[in-house]
BAKEKOL-396182 format. One record per residue (C-alpha): x, y, z. Coordinates in steps of 0.25 Angstrom, whole numbers, padded with zeros to 4 digits, always signed. Layout:
BEGIN
XYZ;...
This chain:
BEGIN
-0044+0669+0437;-0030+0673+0446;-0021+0679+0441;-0008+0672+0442;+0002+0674+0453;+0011+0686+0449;+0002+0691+0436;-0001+0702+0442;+0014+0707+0445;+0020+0704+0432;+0007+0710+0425;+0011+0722+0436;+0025+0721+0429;+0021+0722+0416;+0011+0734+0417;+0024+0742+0426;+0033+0737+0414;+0024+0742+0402;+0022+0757+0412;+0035+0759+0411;+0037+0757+0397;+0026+0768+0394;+0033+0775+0404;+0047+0776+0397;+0040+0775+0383;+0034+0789+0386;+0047+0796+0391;+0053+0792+0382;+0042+0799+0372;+0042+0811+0381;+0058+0811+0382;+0061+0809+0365;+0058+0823+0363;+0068+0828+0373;+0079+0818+0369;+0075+0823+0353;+0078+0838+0356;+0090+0833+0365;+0096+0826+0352;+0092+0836+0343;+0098+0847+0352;+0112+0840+0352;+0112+0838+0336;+0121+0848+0327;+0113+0857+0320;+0117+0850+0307;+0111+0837+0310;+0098+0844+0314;+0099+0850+0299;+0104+0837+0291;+0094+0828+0299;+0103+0818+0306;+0098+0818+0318;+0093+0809+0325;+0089+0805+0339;+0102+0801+0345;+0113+0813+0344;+0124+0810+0336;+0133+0821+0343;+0131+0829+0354;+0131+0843+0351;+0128+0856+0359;+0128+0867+0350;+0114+0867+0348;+0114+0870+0364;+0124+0879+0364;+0120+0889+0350;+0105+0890+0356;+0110+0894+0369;+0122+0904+0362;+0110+0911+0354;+0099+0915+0364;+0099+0920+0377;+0094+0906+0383;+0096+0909+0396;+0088+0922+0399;+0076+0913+0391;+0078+0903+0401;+0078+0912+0412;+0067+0919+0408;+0060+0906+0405;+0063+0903+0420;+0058+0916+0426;+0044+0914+0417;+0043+0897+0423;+0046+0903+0435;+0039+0914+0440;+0027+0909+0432;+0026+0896+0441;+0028+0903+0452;+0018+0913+0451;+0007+0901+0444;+0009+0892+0455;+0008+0903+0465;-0007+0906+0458;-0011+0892+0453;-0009+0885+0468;-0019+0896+0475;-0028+0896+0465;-0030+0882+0463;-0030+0881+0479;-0042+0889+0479;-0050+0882+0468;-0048+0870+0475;-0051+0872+0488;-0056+0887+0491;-0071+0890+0489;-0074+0902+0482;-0086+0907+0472;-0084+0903+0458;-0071+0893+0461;-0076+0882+0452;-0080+0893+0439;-0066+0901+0441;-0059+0886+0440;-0068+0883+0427;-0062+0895+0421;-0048+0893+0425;-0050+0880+0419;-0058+0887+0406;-0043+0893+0404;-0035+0879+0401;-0043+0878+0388;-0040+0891+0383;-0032+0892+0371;-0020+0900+0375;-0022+0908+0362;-0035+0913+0367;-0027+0919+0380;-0013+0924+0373;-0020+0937+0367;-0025+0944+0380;-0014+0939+0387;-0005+0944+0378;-0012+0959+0379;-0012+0956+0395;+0004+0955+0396;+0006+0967+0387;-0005+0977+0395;+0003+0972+0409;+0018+0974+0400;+0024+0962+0401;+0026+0960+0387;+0038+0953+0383;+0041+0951+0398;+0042+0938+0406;+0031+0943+0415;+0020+0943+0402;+0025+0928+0401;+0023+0923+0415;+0010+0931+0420;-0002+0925+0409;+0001+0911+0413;+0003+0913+0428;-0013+0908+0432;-0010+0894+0427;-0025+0888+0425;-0019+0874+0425;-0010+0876+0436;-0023+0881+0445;-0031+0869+0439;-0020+0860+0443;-0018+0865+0457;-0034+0865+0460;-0033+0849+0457;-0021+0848+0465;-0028+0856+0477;-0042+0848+0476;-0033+0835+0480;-0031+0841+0496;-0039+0838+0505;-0048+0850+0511;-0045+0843+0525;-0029+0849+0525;-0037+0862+0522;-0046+0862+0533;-0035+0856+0542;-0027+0871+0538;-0039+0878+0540;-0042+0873+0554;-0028+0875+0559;-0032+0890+0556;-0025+0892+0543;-0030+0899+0531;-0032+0899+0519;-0018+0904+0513;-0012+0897+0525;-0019+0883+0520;-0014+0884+0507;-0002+0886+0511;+0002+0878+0522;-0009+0866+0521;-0010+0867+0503;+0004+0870+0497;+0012+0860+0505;+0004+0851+0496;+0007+0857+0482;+0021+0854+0480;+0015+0843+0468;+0006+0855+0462;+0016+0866+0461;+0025+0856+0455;+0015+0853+0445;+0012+0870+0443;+0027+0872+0441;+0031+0861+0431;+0017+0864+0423;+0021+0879+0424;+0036+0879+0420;+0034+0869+0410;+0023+0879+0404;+0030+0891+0407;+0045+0885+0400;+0037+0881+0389;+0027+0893+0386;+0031+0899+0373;+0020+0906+0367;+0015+0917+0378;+0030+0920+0378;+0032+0921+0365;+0021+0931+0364;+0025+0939+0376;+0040+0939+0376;+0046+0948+0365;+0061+0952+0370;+0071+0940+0368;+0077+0940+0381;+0062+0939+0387;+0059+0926+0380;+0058+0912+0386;+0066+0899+0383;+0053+0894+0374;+0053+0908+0366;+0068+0908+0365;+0067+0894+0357;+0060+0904+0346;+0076+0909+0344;+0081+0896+0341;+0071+0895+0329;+0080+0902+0315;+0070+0908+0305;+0072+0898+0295;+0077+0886+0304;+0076+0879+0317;+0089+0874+0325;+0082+0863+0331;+0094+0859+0338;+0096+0871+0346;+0080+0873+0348;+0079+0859+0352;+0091+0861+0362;+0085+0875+0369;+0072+0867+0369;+0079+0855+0377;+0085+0865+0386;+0072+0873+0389;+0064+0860+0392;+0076+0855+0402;+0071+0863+0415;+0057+0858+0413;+0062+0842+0412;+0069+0846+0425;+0059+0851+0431;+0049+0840+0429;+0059+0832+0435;+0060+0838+0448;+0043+0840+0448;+0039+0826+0443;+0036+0822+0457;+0028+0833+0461;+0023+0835+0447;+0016+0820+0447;+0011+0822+0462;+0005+0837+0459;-0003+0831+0444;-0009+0818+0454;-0015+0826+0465;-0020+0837+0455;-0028+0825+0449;-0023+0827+0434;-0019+0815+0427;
């Protein structure tokens, strides 16, 4: 049988209509639980208490803000948390993008067993790790420093798996082209590979921020001084020995997870493009 003129188009429609539907159904999922620590946030501690709030705010009020902010050095945490996201992205993208280069397209003996074991390391409990790195970053002295946070995690075994993935997606022609034009071969990765990895460092920075702001236990464990914690141990304050203010944690939380909203929003692009040529899904 033919399908009747224009049932294709309006079933075209229909199938577009009920896309975007899921698609605003599930940010609006994923937004609630901002919008609820937002409402939260801007409720009088007394409401919080009594238990009349609810989800539209009946007033406006910032002394949640303003108490949390008045009682804790929030800005040498934030800095702190800045120099640790940082220095740490720099330094793992710096790492990951040569050594997922070579994986991919370098021969050398024993490449595909050192990538197995890379690999053996995402399925490790962090708890089996936390132990001897702890005794490593007392033996160098950098306990209760930033530098014991940001050194364990620098050789990112994801971000070298993500960047082999990405790497295996160019073509070994554009290599050989540099090669025959007499470059070698830190000149071909640098002229002929990294103009191509704008998407994948995107990628590498937003996975790495995103971990790094929100790591709390390894700096829980290595940071003892108040003015070395970060924004995720500072939270720890805002918790009284008996009760919680949840309108003033709620508030700092919202404020710590702004950047990283603002940040996805300048990478999305490059983001989308670096997870598609990587070939996860």
């Amino acid at each position: 049988m033919t399908a009747l003129p224009g049932s294709n188009s309006v079933r075209g429609r229909r199938i577009a209509m009920a896309r975007h539907f899921a698609a605003i159904a599930i940010c609006l999922v994923m937004i609630f639980p901002v919008y609820w620590m937002l409402v939260t946030a801007l409720q009088p501690e007394s409401e919080l208490i009594n238990g009349v709030s609810g989800l539209l705010p009946t007033h406006f009020d910032f002394s949640n803000f303003t108490a949390a902010l008045g009682a804790q050095p929030w800005g040498q945490w934030f800095l702190n948390t800045v120099f640790v996201a940082a220095v740490s992205v720099v330094l793992t993208v710096a790492i990951s993008v040569p050594a997922g280069y070579a994986f991919a397209k370098l021969p050398f003996r024993g490449k595909g067993v050192f990538f197995v074991l890379i690999l053996c390391t995402l399925i490790m409990p962090v708890q089996v790790i936390i132990v001897p790195q702890f005794r490593v970053v007392v033996d160098l002295h950098m306990f209760d420093s930033l530098w014991g946070v940001i050194l364990p995690g620098l050789a990112y075994a994801f971000g070298i798996f993500l960047v082999r993935q990405y790497m295996m997606s160019i073509p070994n022609e554009l290599l050989e082209a540099a090669r025959v034009d007499g470059a070698g071969a830190i000149m071909t990765f640098v002229r002929a590979v990294l103009p191509l990895c704008k998407p994948l460092i995107a990628v590498l920075v937003l996975f790495n921020v995103i971990y790094r702001w929100t790591d709390f236990a390894w700096p829980l464990i290595v940071l003892k001084t108040p003015s070395n914690y970060t924004i995720t141990v500072g939270l720890l304050y805002l918790q009284g020995e008996y009760n919680v203010n949840y309108g003033q944690e709620l508030g700092m939380a919202l404020l710590t997870i702004l950047p990283m909203l603002v940040l996805f929003v300048f990478l999305q692009r490059y983001f989308v493009q670096g997870l598609l040529r990587s070939g996860i899904r």
